[in-house]
C-alpha positions as CSV (number, residue, x, y, z in Angstrom):
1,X,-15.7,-64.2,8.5
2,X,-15.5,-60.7,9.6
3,X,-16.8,-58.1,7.2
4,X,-14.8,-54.3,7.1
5,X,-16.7,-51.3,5.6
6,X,-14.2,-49.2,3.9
7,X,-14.6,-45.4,3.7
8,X,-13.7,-44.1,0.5
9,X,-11.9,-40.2,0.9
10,X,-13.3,-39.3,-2.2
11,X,-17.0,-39.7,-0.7
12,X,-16.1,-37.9,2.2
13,X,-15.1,-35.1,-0.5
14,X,-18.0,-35.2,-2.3
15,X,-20.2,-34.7,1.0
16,X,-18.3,-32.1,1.4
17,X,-18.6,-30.6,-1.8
18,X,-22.9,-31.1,-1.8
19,X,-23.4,-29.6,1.9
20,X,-21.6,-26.7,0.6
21,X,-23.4,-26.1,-2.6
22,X,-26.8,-26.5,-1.1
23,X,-25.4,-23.8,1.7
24,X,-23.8,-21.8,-1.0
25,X,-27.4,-22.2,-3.2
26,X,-29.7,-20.9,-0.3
27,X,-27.1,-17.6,0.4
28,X,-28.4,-14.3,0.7
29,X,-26.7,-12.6,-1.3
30,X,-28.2,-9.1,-0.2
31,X,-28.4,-9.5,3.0
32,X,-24.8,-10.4,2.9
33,X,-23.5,-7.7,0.9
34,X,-25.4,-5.5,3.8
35,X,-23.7,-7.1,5.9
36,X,-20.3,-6.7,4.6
37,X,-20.8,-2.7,4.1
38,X,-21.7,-2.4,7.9
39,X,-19.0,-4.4,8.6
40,X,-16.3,-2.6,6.4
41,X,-18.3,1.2,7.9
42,X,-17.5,-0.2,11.7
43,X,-13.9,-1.8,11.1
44,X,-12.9,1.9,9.8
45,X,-14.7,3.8,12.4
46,X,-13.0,1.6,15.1
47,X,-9.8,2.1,13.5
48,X,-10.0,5.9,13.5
49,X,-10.6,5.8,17.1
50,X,-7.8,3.3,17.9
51,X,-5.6,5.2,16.2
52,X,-6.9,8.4,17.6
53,X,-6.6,6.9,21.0
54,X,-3.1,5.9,20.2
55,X,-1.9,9.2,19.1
56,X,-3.1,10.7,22.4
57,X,-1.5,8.3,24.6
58,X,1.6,9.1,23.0
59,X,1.1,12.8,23.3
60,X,0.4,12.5,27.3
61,X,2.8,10.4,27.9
62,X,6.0,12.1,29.7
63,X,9.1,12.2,27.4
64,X,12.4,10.4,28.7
């Protein structure tokens, strides 16, 4: 007789679920919202220079 182990989708859920609320538990929430500020403070200082970059290109490039 041969013996099949069935895996259940809801367990696999529920693993899920538990890894991610111990994760979610042991979240620095500081350090994160840090994070997020330095984050936001680069994104628009990159974007100033991109577009900055962008406009001057255009402006040095000959006309057609």
């Amino acid at each position: 007789m041969e013996t099949k182990v069935q895996t259940n989708s809801v367990d696999k859920g529920s693993n899920l679920f538990l890894t991610g609320a111990i994760l979610f538990a042991n979240l620095d929430f500081t350090g994160l919202e840090e994070y997020a500020i330095k984050a936001a403070i680069g994104g628009t200082i990159w974007m100033v220079f991109k577009l900055a970059g962008d406009w001057i290109t255009n402006k040095l490039k000959p006309k057609q």
